[in-house]
MOPAC internal coordinates of N, CA, C and O (Angstrom, degrees):
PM7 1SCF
backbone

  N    0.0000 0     0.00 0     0.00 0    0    0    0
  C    1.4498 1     0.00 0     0.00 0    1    0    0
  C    1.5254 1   111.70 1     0.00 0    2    1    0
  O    1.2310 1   116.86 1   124.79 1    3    2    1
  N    1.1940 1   123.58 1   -55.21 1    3    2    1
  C    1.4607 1   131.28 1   162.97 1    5    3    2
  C    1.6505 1   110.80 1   -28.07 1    6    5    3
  O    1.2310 1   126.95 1   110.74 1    7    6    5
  N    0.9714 1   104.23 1   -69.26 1    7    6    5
  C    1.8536 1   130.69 1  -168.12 1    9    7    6
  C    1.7932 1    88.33 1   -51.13 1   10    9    7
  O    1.2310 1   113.70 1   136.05 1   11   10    9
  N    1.4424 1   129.53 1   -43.95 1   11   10    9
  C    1.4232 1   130.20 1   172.85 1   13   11   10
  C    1.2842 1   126.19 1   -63.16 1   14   13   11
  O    1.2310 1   125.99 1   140.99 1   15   14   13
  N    1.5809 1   106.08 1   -39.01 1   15   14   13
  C    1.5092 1    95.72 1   170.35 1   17   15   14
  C    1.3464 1   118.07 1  -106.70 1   18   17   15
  O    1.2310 1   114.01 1  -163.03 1   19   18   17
  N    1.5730 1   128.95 1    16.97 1   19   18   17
  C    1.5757 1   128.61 1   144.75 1   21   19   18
  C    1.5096 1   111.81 1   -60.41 1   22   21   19
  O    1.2310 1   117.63 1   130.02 1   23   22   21
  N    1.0394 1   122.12 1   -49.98 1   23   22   21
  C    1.3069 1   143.98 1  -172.71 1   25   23   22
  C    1.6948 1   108.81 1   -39.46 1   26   25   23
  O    1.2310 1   134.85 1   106.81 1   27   26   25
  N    1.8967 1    88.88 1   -73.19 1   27   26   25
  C    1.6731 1   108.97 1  -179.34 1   29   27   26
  C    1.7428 1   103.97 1   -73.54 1   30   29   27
  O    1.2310 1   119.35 1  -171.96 1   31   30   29
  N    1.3592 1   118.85 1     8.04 1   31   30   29
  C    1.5555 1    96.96 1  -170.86 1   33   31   30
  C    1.5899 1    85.28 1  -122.41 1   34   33   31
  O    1.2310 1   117.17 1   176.99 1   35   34   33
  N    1.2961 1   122.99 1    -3.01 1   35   34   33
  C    1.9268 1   114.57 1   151.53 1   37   35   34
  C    0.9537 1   120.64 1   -85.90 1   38   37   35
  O    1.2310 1   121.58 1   137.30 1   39   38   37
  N    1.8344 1   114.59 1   -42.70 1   39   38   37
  C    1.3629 1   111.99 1   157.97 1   41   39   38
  C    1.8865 1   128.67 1   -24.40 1   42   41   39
  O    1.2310 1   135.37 1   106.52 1   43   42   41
  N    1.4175 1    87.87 1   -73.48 1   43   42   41
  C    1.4301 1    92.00 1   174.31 1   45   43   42
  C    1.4741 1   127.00 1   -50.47 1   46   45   43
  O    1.2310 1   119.60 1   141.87 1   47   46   45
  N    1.6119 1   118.37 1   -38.13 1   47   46   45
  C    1.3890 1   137.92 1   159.77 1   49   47   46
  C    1.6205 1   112.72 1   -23.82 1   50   49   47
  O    1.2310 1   131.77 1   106.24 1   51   50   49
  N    1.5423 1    94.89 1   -73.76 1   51   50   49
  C    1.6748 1    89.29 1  -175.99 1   53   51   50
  C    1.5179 1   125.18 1  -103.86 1   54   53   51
  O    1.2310 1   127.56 1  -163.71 1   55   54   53
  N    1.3257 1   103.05 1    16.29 1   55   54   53
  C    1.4338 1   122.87 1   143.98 1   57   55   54
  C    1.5455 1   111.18 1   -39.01 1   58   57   55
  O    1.2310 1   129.48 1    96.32 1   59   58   57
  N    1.5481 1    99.33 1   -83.68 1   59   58   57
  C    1.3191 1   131.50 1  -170.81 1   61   59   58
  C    1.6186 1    97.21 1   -48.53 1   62   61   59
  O    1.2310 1   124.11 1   122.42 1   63   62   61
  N    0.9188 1   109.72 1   -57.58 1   63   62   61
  C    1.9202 1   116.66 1  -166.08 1   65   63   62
  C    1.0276 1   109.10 1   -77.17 1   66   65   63
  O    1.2310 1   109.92 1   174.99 1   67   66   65
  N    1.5618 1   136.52 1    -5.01 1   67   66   65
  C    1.6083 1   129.84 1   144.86 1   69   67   66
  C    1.0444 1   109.16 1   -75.36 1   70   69   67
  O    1.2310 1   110.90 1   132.48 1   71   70   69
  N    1.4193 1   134.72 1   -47.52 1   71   70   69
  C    1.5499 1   119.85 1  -165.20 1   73   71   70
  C    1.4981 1   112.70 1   -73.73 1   74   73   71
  O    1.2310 1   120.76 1   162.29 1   75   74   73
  N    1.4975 1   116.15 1   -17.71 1   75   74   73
  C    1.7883 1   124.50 1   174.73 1   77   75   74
  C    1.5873 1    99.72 1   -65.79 1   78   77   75
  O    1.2310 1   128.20 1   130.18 1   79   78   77
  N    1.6924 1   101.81 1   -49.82 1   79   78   77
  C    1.3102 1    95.64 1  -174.14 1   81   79   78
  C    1.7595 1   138.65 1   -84.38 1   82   81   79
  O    1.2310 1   128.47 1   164.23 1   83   82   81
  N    1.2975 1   101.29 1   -15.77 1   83   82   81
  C    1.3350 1   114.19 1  -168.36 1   85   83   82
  C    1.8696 1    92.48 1   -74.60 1   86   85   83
  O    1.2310 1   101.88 1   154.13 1   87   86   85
  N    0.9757 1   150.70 1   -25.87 1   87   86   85
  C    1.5984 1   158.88 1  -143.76 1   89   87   86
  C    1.9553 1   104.90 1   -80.74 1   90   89   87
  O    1.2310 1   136.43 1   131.73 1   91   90   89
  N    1.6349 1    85.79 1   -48.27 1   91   90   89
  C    1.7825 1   109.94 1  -163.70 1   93   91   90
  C    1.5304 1    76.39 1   -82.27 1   94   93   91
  O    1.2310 1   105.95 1   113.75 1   95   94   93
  N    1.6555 1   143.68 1   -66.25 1   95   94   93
  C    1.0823 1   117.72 1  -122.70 1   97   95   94
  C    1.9919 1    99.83 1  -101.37 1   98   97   95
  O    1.2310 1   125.72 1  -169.40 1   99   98   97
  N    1.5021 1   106.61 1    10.60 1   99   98   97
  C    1.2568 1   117.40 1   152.38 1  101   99   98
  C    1.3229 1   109.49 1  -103.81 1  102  101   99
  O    1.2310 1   111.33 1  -176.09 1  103  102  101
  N    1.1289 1   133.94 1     3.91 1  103  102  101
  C    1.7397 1   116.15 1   170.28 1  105  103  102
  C    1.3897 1   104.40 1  -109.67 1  106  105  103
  O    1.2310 1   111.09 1   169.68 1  107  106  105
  N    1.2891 1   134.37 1   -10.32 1  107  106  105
  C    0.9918 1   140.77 1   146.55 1  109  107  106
  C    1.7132 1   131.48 1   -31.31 1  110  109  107
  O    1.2310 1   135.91 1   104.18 1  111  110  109
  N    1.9796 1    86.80 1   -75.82 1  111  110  109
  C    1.6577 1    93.09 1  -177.73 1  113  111  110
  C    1.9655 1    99.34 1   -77.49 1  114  113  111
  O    1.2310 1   123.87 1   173.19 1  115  114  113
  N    0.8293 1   110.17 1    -6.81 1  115  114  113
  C    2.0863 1   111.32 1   167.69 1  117  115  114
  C    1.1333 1    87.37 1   -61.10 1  118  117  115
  O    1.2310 1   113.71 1    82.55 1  119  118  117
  N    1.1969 1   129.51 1   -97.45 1  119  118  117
  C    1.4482 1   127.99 1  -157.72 1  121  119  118
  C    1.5863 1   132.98 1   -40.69 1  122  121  119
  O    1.2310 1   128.73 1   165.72 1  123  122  121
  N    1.0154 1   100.79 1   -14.28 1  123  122  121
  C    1.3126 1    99.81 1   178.54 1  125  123  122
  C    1.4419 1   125.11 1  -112.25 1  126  125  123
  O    1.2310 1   128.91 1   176.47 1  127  126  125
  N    1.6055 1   100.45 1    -3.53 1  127  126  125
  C    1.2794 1   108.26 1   175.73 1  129  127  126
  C    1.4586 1   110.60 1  -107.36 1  130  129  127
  O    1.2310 1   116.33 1   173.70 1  131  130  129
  N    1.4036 1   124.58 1    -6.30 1  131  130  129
  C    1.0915 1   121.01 1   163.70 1  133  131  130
  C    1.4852 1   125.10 1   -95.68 1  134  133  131
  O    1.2310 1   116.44 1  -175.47 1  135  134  133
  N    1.2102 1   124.37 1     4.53 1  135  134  133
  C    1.5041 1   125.47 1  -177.57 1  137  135  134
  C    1.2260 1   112.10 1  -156.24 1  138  137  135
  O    1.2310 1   117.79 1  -174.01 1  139  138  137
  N    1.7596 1   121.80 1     5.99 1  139  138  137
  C    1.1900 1   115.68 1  -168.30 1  141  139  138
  C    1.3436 1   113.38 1   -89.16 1  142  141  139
  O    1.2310 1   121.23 1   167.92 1  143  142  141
  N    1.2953 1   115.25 1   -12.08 1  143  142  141
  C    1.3340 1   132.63 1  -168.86 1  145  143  142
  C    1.4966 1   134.17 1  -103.25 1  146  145  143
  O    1.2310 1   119.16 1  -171.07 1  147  146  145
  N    1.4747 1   119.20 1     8.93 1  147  146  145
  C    1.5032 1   141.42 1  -139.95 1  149  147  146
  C    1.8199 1    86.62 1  -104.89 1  150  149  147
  O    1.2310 1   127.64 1   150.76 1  151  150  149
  N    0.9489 1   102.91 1   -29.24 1  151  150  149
  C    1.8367 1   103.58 1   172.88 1  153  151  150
  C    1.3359 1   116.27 1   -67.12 1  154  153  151
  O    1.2310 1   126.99 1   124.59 1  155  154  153
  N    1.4168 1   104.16 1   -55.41 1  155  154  153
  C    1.4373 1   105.27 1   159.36 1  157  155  154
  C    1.6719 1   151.83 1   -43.85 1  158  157  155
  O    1.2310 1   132.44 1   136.31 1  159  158  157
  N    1.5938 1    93.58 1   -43.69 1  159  158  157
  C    0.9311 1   121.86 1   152.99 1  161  159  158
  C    1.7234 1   125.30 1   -57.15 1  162  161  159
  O    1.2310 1   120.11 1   118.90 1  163  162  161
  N    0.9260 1   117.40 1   -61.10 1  163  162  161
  C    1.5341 1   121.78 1   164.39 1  165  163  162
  C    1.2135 1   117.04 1   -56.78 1  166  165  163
  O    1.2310 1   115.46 1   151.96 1  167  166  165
  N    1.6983 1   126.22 1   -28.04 1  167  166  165
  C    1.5424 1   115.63 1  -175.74 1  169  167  166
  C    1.5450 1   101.01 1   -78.17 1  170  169  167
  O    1.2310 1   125.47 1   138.53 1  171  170  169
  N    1.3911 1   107.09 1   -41.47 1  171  170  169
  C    1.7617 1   107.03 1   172.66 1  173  171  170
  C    1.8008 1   119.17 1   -64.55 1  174  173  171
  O    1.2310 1   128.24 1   177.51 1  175  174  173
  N    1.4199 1   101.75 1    -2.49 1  175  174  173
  C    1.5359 1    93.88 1  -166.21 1  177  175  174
  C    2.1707 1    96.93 1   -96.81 1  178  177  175
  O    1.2310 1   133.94 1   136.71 1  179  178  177
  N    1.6240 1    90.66 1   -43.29 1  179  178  177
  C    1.4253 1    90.85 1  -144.84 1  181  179  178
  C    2.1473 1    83.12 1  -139.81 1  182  181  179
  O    1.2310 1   133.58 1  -159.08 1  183  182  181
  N    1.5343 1    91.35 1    20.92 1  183  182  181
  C    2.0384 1    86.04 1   170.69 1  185  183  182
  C    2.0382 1    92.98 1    59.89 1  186  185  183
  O    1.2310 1   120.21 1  -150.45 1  187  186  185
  N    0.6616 1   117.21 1    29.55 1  187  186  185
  C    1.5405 1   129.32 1   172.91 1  189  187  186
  C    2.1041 1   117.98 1    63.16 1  190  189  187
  O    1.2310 1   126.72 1  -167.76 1  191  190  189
  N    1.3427 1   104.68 1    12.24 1  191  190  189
  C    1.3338 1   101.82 1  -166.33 1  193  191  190
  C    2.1294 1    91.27 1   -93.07 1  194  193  191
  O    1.2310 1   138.12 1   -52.11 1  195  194  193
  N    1.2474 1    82.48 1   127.89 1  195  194  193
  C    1.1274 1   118.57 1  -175.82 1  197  195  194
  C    1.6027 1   115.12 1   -61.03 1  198  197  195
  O    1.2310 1   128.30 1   128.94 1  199  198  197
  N    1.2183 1   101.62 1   -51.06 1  199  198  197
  C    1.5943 1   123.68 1   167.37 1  201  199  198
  C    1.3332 1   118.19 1   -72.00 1  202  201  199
  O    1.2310 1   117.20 1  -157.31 1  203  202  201
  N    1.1256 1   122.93 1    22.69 1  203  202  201
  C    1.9384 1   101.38 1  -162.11 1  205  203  202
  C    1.4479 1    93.72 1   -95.25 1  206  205  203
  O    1.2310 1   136.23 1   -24.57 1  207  206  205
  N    1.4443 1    86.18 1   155.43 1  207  206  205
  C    1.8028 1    99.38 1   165.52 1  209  207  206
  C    1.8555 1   104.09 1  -156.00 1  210  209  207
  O    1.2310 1   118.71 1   -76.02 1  211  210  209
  N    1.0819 1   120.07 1   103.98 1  211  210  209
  C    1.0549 1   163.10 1   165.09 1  213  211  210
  C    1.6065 1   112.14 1   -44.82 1  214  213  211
  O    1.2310 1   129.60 1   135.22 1  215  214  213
  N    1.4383 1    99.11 1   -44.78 1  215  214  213
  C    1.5161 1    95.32 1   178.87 1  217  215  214
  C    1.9896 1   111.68 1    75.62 1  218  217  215
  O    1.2310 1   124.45 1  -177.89 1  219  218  217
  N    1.8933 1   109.07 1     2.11 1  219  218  217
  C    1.1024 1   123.77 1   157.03 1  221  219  218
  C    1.4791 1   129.16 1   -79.10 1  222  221  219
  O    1.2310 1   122.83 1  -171.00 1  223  222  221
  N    1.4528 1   112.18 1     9.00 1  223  222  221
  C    1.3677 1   105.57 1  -175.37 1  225  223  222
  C    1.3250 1   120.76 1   103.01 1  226  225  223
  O    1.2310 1   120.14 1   163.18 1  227  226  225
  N    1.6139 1   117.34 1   -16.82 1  227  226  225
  C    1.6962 1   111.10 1  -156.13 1  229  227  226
  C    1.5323 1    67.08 1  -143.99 1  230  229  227
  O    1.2310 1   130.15 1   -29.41 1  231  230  229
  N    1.6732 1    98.03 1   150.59 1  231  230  229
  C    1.4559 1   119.66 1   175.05 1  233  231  230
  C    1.3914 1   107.93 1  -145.27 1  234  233  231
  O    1.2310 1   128.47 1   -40.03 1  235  234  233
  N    1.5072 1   101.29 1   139.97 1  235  234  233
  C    1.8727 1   135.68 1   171.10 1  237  235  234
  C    1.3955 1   103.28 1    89.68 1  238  237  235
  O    1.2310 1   135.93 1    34.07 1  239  238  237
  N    1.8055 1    86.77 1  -145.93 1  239  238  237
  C    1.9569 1    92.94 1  -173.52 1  241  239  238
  C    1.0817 1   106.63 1   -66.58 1  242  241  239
  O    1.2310 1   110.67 1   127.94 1  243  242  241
  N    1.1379 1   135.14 1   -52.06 1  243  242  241
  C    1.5992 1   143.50 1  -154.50 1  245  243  242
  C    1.8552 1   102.50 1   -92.51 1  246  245  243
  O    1.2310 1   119.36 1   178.98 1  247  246  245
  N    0.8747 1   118.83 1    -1.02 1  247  246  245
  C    1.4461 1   121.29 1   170.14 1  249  247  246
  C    1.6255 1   107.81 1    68.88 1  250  249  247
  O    1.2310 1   106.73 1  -132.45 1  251  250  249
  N    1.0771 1   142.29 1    47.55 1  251  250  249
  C    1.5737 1   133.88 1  -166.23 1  253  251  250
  C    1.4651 1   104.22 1   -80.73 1  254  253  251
  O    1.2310 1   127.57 1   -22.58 1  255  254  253
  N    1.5140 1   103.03 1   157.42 1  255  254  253
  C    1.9065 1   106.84 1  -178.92 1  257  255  254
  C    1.7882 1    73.18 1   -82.58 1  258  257  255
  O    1.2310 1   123.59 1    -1.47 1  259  258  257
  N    1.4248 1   110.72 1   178.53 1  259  258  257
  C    1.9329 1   133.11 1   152.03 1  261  259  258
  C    0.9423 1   118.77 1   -50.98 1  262  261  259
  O    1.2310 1   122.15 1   131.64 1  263  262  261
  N    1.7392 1   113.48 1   -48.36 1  263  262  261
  C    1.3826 1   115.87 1   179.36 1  265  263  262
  C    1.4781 1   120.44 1   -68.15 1  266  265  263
  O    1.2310 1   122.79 1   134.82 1  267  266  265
  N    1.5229 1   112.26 1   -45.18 1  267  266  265
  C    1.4983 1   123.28 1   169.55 1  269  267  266
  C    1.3981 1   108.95 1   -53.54 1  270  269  267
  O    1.2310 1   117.44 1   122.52 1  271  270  269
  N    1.4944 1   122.47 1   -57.48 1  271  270  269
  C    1.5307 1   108.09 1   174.44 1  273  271  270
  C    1.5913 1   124.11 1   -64.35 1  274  273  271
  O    1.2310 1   115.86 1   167.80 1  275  274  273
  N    1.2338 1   125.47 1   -12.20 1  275  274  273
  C    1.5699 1   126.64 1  -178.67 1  277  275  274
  C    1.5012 1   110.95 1   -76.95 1  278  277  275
  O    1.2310 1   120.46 1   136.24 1  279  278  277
  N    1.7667 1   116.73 1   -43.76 1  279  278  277
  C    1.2487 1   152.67 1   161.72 1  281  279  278
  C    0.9275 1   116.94 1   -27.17 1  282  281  279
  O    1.2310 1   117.71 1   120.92 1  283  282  281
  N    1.6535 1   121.96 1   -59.08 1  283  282  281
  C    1.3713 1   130.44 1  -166.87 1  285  283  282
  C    1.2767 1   103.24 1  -116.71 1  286  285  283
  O    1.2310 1   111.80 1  -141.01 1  287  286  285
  N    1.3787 1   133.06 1    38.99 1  287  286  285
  C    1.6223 1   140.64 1   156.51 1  289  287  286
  C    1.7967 1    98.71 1    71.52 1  290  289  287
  O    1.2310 1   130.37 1  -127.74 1  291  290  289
  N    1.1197 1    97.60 1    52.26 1  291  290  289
  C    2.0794 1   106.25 1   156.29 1  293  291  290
  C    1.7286 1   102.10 1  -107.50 1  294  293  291
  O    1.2310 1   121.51 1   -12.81 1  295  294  293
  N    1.1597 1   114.71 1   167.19 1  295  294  293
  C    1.4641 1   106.12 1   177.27 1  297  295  294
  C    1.9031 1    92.06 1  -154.53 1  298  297  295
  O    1.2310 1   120.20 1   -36.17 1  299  298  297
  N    1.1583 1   117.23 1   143.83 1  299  298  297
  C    1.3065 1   117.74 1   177.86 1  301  299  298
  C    2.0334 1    80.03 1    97.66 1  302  301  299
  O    1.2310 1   137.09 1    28.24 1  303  302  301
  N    1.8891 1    84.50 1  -151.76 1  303  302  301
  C    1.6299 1   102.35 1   177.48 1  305  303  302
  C    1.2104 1    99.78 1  -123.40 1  306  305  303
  O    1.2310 1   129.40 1    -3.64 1  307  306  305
  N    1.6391 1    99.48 1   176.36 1  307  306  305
  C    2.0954 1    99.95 1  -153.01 1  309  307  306
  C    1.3966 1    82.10 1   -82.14 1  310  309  307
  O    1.2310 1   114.41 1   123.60 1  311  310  309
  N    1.4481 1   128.20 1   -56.40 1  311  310  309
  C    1.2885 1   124.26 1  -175.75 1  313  311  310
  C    1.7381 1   131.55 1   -13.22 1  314  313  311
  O    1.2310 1   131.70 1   120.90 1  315  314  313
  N    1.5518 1    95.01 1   -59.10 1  315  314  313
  C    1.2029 1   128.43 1  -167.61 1  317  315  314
  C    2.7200 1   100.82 1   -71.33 1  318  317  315
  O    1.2310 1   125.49 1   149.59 1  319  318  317
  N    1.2739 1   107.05 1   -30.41 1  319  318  317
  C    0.7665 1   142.60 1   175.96 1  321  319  318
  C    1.8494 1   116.06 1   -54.74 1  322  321  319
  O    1.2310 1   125.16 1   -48.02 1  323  322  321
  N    1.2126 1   107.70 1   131.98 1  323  322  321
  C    1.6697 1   109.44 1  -175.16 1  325  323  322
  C    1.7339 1    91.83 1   -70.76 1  326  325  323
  O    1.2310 1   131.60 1     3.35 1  327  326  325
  N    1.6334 1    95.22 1  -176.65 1  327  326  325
  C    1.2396 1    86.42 1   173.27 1  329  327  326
  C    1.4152 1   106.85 1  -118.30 1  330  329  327
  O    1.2310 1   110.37 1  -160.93 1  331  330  329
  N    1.0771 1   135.70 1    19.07 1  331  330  329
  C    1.3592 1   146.11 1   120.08 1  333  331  330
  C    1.9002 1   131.96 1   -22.38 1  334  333  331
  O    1.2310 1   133.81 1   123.70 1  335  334  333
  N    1.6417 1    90.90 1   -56.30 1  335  334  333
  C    1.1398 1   130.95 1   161.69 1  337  335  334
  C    1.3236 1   112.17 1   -55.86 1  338  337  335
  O    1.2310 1   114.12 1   120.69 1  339  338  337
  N    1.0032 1   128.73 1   -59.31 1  339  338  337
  C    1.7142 1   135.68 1   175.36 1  341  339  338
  C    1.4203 1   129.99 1   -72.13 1  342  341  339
  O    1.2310 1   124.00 1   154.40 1  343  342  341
  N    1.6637 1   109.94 1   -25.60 1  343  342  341
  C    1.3747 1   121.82 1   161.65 1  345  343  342
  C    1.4893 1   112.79 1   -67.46 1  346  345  343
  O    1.2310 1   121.20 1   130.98 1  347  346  345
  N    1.4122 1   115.31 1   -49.02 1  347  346  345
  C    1.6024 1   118.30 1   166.50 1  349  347  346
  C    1.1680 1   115.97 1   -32.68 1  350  349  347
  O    1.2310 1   124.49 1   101.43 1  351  350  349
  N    1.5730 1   108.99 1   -78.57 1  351  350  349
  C    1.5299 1   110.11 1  -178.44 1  353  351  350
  C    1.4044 1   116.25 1   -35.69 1  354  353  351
  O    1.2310 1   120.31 1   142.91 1  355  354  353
  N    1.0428 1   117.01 1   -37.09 1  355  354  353
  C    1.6237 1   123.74 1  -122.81 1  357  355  354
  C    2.2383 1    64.76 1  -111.44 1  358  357  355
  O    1.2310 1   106.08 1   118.13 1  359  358  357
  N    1.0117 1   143.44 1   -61.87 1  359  358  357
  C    1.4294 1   119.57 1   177.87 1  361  359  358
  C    1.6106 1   115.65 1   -35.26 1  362  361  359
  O    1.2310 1   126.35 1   130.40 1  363  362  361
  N    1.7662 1   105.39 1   -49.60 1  363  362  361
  C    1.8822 1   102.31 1   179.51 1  365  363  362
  C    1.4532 1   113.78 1   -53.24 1  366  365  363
  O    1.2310 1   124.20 1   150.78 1  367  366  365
  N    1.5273 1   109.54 1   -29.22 1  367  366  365
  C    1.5825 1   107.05 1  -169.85 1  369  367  366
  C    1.6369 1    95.67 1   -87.83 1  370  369  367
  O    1.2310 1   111.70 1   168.54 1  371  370  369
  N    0.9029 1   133.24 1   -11.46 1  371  370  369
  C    2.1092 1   116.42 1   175.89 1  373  371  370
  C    1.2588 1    92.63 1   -82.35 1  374  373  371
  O    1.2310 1   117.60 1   127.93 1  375  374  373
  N    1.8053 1   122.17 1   -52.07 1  375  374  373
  C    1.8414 1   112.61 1  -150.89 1  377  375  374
  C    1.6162 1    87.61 1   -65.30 1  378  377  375
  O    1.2310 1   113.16 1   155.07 1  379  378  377
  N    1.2693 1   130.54 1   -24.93 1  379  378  377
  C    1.5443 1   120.99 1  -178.88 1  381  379  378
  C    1.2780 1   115.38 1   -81.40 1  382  381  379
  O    1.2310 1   117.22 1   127.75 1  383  382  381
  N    1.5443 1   122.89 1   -52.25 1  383  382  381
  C    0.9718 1   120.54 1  -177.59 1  385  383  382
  C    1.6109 1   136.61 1   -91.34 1  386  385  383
  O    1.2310 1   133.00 1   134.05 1  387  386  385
  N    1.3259 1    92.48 1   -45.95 1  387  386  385
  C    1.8178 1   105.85 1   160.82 1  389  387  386
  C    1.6586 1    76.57 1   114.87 1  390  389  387
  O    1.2310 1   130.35 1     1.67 1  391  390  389
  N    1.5115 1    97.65 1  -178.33 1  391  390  389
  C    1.8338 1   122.59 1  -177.36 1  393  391  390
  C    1.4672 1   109.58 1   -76.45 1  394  393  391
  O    1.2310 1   121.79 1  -163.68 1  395  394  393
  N    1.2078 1   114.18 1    16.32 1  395  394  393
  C    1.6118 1   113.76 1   160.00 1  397  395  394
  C    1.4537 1   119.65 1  -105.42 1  398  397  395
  O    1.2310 1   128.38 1  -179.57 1  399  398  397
  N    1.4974 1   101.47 1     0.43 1  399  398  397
  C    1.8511 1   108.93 1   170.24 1  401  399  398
  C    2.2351 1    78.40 1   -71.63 1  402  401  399
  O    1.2310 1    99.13 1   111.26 1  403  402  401
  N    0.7848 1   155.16 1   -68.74 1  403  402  401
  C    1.5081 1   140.39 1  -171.98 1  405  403  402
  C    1.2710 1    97.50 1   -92.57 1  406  405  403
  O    1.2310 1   119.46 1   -73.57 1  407  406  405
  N    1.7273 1   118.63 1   106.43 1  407  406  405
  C    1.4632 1   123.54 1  -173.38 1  409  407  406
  C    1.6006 1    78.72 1   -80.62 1  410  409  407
  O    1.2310 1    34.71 1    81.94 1  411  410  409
  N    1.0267 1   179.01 1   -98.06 1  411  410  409
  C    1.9955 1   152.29 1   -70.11 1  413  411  410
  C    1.3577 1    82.50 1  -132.74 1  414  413  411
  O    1.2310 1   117.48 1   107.28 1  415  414  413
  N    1.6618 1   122.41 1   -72.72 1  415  414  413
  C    1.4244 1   125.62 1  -160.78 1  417  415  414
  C    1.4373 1   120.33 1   -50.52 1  418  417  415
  O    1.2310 1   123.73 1   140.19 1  419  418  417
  N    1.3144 1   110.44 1   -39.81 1  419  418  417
  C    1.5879 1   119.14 1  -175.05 1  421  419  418
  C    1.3743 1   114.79 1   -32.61 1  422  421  419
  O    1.2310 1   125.85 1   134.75 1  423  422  421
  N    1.8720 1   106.37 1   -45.25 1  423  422  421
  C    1.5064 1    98.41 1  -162.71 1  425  423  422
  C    1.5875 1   116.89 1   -69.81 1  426  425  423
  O    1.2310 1   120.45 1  -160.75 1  427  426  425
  N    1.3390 1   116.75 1    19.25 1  427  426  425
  C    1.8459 1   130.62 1   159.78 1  429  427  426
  C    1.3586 1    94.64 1   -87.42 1  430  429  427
  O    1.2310 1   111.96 1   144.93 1  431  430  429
  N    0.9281 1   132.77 1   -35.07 1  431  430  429
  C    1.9452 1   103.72 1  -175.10 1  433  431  430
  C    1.7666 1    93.58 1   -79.76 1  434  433  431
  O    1.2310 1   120.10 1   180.00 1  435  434  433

């Protein structure tokens, strides 16, 4: 009888201590793969200036067309835009588009 409830009272042990732990060590690698990389992305897009406008059609760090930034909840121009502001957008445009909204840069996210 003893030998049964050592058993069920480790059982339960690391039961319990995966589900505490598994939570942190997926919100963990989330976070960092969804926003850790937007610097990167911008230094490959636009040499990292946040502000640029080119007068090519695509504006700020992340380079957005008008339509892409209006689309994915930017308002004004990306240029004009924090870069706070531009990481936002620029999350609506991956969960929509995936890492081919930046066909070269993407492969940093």
């Amino acid at each position: 009888m003893a030998k049964f409830t050592i058993k069920r009272a480790l059982g339960t042990l690391a039961a319990s201590t995966a589900l505490v732990a598994t939570p942190f060590a997926l919100g963990a690698g989330t976070a960092n793969a969804a926003s850790g990389n937007w610097d990167a992305v911008a230094q490959c897009e636009s040499g990292g200036n946040w502000a640029i406008n080119t007068g090519n059609g695509y504006y700020g760090g992340l380079q957005f067309s008008q339509s892409t930034w209006e689309a994915y909840g930017g308002s004004g121009t990306a240029n004009n835009a924090s870069r706070e502001e531009q990481i936002r957008v620029a999350e609506n445009v991956l969960a929509g588009q995936g890492v081919g909204a930046w066909p070269v840069c993407g492969q940093y996210l």
